[in-house]
Kinemage of the C-alpha trace (Angstrom):
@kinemage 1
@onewidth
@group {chain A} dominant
@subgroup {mainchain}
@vectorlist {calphas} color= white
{ca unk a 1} P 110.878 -14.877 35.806
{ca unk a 2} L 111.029 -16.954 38.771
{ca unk a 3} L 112.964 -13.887 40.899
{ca unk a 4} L 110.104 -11.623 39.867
{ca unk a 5} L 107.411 -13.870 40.371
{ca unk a 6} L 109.265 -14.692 43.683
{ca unk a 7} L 109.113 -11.605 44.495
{ca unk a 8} L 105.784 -10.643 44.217
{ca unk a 9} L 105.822 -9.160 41.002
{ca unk a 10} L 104.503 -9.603 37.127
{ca unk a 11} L 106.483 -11.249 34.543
{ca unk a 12} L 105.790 -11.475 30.877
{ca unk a 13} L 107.463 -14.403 28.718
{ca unk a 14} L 107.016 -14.832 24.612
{ca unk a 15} L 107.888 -17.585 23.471
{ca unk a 16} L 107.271 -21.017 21.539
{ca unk a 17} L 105.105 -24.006 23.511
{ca unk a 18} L 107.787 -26.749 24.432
{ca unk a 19} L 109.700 -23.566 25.956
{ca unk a 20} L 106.713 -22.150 27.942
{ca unk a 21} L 106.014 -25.696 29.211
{ca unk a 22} L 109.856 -25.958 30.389
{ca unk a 23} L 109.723 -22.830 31.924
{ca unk a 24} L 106.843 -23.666 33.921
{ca unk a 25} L 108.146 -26.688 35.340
{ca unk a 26} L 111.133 -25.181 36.367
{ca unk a 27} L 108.948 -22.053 37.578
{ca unk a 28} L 106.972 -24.727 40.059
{ca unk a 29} L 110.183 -26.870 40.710
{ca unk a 30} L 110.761 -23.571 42.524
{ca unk a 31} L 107.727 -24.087 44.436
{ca unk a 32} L 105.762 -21.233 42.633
{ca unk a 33} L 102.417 -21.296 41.831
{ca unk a 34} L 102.396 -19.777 38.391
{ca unk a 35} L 98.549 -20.733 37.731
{ca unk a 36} L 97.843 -18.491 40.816
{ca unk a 37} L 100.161 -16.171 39.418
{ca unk a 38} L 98.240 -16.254 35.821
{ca unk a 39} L 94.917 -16.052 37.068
{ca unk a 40} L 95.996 -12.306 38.965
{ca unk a 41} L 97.787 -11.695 35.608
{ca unk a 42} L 101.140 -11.259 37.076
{ca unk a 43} L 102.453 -14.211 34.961
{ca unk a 44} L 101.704 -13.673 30.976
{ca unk a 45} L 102.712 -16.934 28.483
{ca unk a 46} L 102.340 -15.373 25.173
{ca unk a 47} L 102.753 -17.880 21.783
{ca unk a 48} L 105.860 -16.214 20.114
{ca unk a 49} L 104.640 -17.049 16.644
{ca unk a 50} L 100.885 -15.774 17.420
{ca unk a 51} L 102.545 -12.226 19.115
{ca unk a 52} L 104.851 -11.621 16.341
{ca unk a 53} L 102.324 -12.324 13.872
{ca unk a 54} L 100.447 -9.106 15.436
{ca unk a 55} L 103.898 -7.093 15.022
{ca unk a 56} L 105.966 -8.431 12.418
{ca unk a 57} L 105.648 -6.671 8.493
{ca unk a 58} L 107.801 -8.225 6.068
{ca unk a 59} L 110.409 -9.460 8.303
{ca unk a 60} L 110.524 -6.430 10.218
{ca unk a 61} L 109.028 -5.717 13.876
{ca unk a 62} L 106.320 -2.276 13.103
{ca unk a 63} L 107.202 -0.627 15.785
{ca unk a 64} L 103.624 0.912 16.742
{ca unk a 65} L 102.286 -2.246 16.314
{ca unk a 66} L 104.972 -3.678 18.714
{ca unk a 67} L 103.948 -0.775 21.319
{ca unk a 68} L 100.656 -2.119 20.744
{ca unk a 69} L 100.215 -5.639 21.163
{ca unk a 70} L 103.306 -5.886 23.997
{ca unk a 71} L 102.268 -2.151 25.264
{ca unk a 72} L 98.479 -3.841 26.133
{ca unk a 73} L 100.108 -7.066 27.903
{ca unk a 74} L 101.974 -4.390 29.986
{ca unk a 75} L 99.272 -2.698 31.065
């Protein structure tokens, strides 16, 4: 995240709360400004139990519905 932030580019990240709070200190321990980053939508912090809700069927990732909801964050 932090190389391709770094760098100028996006970065997407799913996963739970406590972890996207850790990785955004450590994100602006680097000295980036992931807030700046989020508001030109090159950094994405997506609730990993809200996004797999929208993909997951009986245990199981559907894959259209995976193209779908982490196809739309892509683009």
């Amino acid at each position: 995240m932090g190389t391709a932030l770094g760098a100028g580019d996006s970065a997407i990240v799913i996963a739970t709360p406590p972890h996207v709070d850790l990785l955004g200190q450590r994100l602006r321990a680097r000295g980036l400004d992931i807030a700046k980053s989020a508001r030109r939508g090159r950094y994405v912090a997506l609730d990993a139990t809200e996004t797999l809700a929208k993909f997951m069927r009986h245990g199981q990732p559907e894959p259209e519905l995976f193209v779908k909801v982490v196809g739309d964050v892509v683009a």
